[in-house]
C-alpha positions in Angstrom: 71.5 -44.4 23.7 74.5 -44.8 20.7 74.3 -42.2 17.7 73.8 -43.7 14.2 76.7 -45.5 12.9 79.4 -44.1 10.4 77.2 -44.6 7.2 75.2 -41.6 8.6 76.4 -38.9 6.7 75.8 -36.1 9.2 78.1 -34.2 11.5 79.0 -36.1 14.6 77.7 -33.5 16.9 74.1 -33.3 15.4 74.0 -37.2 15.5 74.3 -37.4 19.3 72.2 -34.7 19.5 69.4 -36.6 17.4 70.1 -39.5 19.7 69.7 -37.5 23.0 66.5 -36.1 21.5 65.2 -39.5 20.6 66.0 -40.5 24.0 64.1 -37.6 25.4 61.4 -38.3 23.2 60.7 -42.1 24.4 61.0 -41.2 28.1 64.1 -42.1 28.8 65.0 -38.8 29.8 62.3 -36.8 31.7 61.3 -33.2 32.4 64.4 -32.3 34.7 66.3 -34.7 34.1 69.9 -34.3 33.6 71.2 -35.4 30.4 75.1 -37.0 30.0 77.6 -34.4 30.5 80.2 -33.5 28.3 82.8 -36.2 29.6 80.2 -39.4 29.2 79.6 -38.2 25.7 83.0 -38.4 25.0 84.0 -41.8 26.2 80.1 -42.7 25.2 80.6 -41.9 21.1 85.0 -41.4 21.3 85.0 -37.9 20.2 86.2 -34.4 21.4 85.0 -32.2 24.0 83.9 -30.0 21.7 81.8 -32.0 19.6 80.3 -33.0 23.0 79.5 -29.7 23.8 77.9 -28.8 20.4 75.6 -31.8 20.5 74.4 -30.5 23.8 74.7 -26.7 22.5 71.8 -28.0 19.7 69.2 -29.2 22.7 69.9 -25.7 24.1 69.2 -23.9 21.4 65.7 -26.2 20.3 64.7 -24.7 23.7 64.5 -28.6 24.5 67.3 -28.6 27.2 68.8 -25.8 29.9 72.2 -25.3 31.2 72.5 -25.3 35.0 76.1 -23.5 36.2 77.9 -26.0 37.7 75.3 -28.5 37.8 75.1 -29.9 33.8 72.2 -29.7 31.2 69.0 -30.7 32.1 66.0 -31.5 30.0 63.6 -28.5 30.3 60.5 -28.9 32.0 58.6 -26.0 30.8 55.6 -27.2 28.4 55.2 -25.2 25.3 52.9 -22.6 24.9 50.1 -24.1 22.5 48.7 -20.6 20.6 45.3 -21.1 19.3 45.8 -18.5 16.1 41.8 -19.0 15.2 40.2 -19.6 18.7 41.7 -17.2 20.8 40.4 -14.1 18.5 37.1 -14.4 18.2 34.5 -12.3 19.3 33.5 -15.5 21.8 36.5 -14.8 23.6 37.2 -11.4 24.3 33.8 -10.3 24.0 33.0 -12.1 26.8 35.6 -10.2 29.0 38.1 -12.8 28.7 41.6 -12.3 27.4 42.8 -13.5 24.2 45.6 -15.7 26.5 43.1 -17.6 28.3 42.4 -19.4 24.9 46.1 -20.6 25.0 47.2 -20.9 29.2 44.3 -23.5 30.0 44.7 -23.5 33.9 48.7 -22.5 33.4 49.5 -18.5 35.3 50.4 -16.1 32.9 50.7 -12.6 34.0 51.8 -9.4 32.6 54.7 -8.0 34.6 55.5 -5.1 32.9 53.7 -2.7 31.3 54.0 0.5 29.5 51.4 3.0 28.3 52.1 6.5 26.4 52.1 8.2 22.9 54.6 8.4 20.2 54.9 9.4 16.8 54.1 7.0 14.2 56.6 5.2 12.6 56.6 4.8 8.6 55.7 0.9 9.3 53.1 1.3 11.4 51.6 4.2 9.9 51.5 2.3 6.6 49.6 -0.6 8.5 47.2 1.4 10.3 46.6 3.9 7.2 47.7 7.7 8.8 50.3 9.7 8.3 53.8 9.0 9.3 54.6 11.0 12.5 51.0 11.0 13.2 50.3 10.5 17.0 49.6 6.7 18.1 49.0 4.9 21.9 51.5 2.6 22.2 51.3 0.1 24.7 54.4 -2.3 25.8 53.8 -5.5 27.6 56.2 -8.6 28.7 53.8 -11.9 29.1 55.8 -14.3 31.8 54.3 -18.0 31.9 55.3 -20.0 35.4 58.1 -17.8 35.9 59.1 -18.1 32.2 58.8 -15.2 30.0 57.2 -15.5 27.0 56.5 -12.6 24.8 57.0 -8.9 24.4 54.5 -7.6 22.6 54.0 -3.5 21.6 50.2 -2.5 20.3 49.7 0.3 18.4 46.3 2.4 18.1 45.2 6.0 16.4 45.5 8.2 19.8 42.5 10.0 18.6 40.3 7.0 18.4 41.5 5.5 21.8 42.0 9.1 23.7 40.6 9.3 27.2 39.4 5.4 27.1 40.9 2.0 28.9 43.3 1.4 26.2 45.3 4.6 27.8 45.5 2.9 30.9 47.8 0.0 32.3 45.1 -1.8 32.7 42.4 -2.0 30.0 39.4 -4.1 32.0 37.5 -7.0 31.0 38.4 -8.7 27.4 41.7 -6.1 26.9 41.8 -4.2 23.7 39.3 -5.1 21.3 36.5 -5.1 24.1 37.2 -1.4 24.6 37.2 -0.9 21.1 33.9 -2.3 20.8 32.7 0.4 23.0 33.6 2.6 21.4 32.3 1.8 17.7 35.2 0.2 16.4 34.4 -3.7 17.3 37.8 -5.3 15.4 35.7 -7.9 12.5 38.7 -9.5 11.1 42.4 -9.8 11.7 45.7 -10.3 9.7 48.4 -12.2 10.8 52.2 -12.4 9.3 54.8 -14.8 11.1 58.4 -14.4 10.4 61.3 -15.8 12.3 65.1 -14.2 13.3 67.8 -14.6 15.7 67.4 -11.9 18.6 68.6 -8.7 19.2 70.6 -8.5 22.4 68.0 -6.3 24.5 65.3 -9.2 23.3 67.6 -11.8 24.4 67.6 -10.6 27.6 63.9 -9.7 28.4 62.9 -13.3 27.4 66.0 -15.0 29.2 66.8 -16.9 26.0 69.3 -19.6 25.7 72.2 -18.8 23.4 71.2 -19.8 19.5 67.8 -19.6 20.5 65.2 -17.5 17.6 62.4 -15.4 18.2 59.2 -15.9 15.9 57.4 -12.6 15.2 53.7 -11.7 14.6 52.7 -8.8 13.6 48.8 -9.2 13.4 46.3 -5.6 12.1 43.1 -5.8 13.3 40.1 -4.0 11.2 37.0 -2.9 12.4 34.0 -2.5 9.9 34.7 -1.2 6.4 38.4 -2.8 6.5 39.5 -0.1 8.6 42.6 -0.8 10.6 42.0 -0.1 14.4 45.4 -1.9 16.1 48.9 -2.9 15.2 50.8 -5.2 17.8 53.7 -6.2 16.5 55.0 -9.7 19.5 58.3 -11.3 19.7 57.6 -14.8 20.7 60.1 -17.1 22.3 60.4 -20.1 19.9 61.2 -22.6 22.6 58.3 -21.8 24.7 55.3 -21.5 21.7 53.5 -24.0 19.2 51.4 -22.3 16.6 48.4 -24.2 15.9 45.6 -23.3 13.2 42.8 -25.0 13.3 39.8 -24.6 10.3 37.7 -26.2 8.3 38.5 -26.8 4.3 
């Protein structure tokens, strides 16, 4: 493995980082495996320490490597998350009683270790989306989505506490097929969904909850779901951990 040679025009640091990616990329460095430390970079391409440690600071924060106190950096053996945007909504799915998730996991373990339930004034966003009144009263439910041991998501739901009162959705745990299966039940089967993606560095208390590597972005979906009519039934605004996701989209022209 050399970086490119001086007619490159790049910064030093982000060619041996596109070397070391290439080099993960054909095999030659495996899931777990640990990658040249910051004194074999050094002698490997003659240049300072701390050009060494950026090259290896820009596999971190691609989610594509992991630093292991006192042991190095490692390539990362956690598989992306593959989201099916398309499949994983429709009515096939959850109103079947299976989660949207099990669309994207395939045999992988997700679970949902912790969760929050209660009520809360609207804010003006949300209250916009779901077409009430500001200060209005809404369900809010708060979940953190953890994939082999990795966490994933945060996502917070929305819903008109009047439509949802004294259902599933007020409770931890909402049953067979989650949200949109109890809102079929009661009248208010969700027909279409809207979807906006948007990407930012994380705030610290996100940071945290995902257990992101420094430098590492969130991507954000904030999907309405309408029921019948174009009414708006659900907000749930998700913070997804770039490193661990692939958005795919799959439809016919």
């Amino acid at each position: 493995m050399a970086a490119k040679g001086d007619g490159d025009s790049r910064p030093k640091y982000q060619r041996i980082a596109d070397a070391l990616r290439e080099a993960i990329e054909s095999g030659q460095y495996g899931p777990g495996a640990r990658l040249p430390g910051e004194n074999e970079l050094m002698a490997t391409h003659g240049v300072a320490r701390m050009t060494a440690r950026q090259a290896l600071g820009v596999l971190q924060s691609e989610g594509i490597a992991e630093s292991r106190k006192g042991a190095g950096v490692f390539v990362r053996s956690f598989r992306p998350l593959r989201r099916r945007g398309i499949e994983r909504l429709s009515h096939e799915q959850w109103g079947t009683g299976r989660s949207v998730w099990s669309a994207d996991i395939e045999d992988r373990t997700l679970i949902v270790d912790q969760v929050g339930v209660g009520e809360e004034p609207a804010p003006e966003r949300i209250a916009r989306l779901l077409g009430i009144t500001p200060g209005d009263t809404v369900c809010v439910r708060n979940r953190r989505f953890v994939l082999e041991g990795k966490p994933v998501l945060l996502a917070t739901s929305f819903l008109p506490a009047d439509l949802v009162a004294g259902s599933a959705i007020t409770r931890e745990d909402t049953g067979p097929g989650g949200i949109y299966a109890r809102l079929e039940e009661l009248g208010c089967r969700p027909v279409h969904f809207r979807e906006e993606v948007r990407s930012r560095m994380p705030s610290q208390d996100e940071a945290n909850r995902l257990s992101l590597s420094p430098g590492t972005p969130v991507m954000l979906i904030c999907r309405t779901a309408f029921a019948d009519g174009a009414h708006p039934v659900e907000v749930n605004e998700m913070t997804l951990d770039s490193a661990s996701y692939v958005l795919e989209y799959d439809f016919d022209a």
